[in-house]
Phi, psi and omega in degrees: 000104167295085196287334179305332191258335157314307181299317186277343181259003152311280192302314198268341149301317187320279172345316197279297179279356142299327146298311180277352161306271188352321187232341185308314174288357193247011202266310191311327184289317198280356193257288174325310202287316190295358223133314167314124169253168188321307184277003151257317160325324207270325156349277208286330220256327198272327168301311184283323190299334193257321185310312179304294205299307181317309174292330196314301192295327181299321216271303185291311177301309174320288228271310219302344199248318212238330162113164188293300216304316167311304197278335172297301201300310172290319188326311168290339177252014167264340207278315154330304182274009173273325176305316191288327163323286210289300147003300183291329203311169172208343191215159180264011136318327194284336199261352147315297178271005157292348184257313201293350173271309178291351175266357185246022172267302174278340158320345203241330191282269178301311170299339170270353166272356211240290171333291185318289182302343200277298205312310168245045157286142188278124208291160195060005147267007210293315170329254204330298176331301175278318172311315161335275175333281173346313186300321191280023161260265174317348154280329186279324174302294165318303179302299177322316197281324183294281173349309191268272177329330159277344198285303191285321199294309170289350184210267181180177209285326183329314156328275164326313155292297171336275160018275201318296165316269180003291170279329155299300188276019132315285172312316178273348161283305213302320187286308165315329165261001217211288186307148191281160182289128194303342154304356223220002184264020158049017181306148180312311198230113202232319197307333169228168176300136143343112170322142182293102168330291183349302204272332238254315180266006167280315172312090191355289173326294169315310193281328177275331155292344167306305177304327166285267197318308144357271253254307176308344209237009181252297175311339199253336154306303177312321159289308163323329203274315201252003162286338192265283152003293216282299159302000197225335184273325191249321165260010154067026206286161165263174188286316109050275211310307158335312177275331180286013200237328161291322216258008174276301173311267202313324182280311149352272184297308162282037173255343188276314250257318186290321166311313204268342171281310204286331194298300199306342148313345203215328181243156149357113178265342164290309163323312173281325181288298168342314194275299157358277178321281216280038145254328152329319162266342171312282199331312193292349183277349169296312152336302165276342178250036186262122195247010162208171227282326223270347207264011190241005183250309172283321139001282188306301159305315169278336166317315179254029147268327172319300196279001168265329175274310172261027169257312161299312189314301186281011150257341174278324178278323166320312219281314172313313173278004172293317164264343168301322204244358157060028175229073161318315206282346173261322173269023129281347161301326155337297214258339126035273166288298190308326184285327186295275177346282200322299209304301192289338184284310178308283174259066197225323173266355184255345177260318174315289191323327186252358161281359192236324195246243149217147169318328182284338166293335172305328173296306200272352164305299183325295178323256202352280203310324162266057171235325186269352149286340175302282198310313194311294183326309197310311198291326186298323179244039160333318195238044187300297216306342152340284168294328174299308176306331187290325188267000000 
């Protein structure tokens, strides 16, 4: 296990997600203010998302053949001229194509920073190792939305983008200079082509952490895009307040994420995606009845034990077909692809709703809907422990 290039693709997730945390919970009120109705928010939020998922299958196939560093690298340093963008905005046309631009940006990041770590994980680590990994996403997230709410409180959100620019082009010196030169990254498979995405999604397991994830990232949109919105319109919430109802979820889960990656090493990997799902759907049911303000904290804190249990569990299982099919770098972009879905379905169907209907119906769609992929999953991967003897 090469801990030197860990720490740094550590450091560079940190970075990345921290950045976009900085302005991401502050964007539906700053949207609102240019203009914006519930369905151009779910617009700007749906953008980073469709732009990522397009890019996603070129980037993961790209580095399986060519290697990570490049693509890390830029990644972090668009995410920089994006910060500057956002500085420039003036119209929410403008903060549309500015996220359909920051989404083919994080296409370069996580998943080829995921991809990496995957290559040198020691085989009965994978949990704990990517939960590990996990703490700089959900720390760089978590963190960000407090910053960025402070930032605005004290200065103005225009603070928060500088913020954001900053803590990116950290992350592109440190991988620029510190990561080794992409001859030298050892990928497992440099002599043939990649498995074919076709074939790659004919594989259950894959199809079935697709289908979980999906569905978890459609709830999780929905709160990103409309709990802030949701908190600052019904409970008068401030921006401070507003970024802890993120960053509760998110910090949450990463204190979860290394324990709970080392349990998926060792116990029932079913068990653990089951409890994940149905603490998830909890949240969001919380979510819809919640008529005082403390019930948006408590929410908030299970969701992101839902997502502290299932998220190393369901990486740990990437990372095994990943190396059985000898395409890290694609079936993580895969899996990717499912949060970028989410991400554009959730609040695009969570802004109809809430121009028409109520918001509160969106929440509680959501729950059904993962409590019924949680079974699917379940039913899809009857026979992990097969694949785990195989890996």
């Amino acid at each position: 296990m090469n801990w030197k290039i860990f720490s740094i693709l550590f450091l560079a997730i940190f970075t990345s997600m921290m950045g976009q945390g900085l302005v991401v919970p502050l964007l539906p009120s700053f949207a609102h203010e240019l203009g914006a109705t519930g369905l151009y928010i779910g617009f700007i939020f749906g953008a980073f998302s469709l732009s990522r998922t397009a890019f996603l299958p070129y980037f993961g196939r790209l580095s399986d053949m060519k290697g990570r560093k490049p693509l890390i690298t830029a990644g972090l340093f668009f995410y920089f001229l994006a910060s500057i963008a956002y500085l420039l905005s003036q119209s929410v046309n403008h903060l549309i194509l500015i996220r359909f631009l920051q989404g083919i940006a994080s296409a370069m990041v996580l998943p080829i920073a995921q991809a990496y770590a995957g290559e040198i994980t020691p085989p009965g680590r994978e949990g704990w190792m990517m939960g590990t990994l996990n703490i700089a996403l959900y720390g760089g997230l978590g963190g960000g939305p407090i910053l960025g709410g402070m930032l605005k409180d004290a200065f103005n959100i225009r603070a928060s983008f500088l913020g954001m620019g900053f803590v990116c082009i950290c992350g592109f010196i440190l991988c620029a200079l510190l990561l080794p030169p992409r001859d030298q990254e050892h990928i497992r498979i440099r002599s043939k082509e990649p498995v074919h995405y076709r074939e790659l999604f004919k594989n259950r397991y894959i199809a079935g952490i697709f289908l979980f994830r999906f569905i978890g990232t459609i709830c999780i949109g929905t709160i990103w895009a409309f709990a802030p919105l949701f908190a600052d319109s019904i409970f008068g919430f401030s921006s401070f307040a507003i970024g802890m109802v993120i960053t509760l979820s998110v910090l949450t889960s990463a204190v979860l994420m290394a324990p709970m990656g080392y349990l998926a090493d060792n116990i029932n990997k079913l068990v653990m995606l089951g409890l994940g799902g149905f603490m998830t759907a909890l949240a969001m049911i919380i979510f819809t009845v919640a008529r005082e303000s403390w019930m948006l904290f408590a929410a908030s804190i299970i969701l992101g034990i839902g997502g502290g249990i299932a998220v190393p569990t369901g990486l740990a299982i990437t990372v095994i077909v990943g190396r059985l099919k000898e395409s890290m770098g694609s079936i993580m972009s895969i899996m990717i692809m499912a949060h970028s879905f989410g991400m554009i379905i959730g609040p695009i169907l969570a802004g109809i709703m809430m121009d028409f209907i109520d918001i509160r119906i969106a929440f509680a769609g959501s729950a059904i809907l993962m409590v019924l992929a949680t079974f699917a999953t379940l039913f899809m991967m009857r026979s992990l422990h097969l694949l785990e003897q195989e890996g």
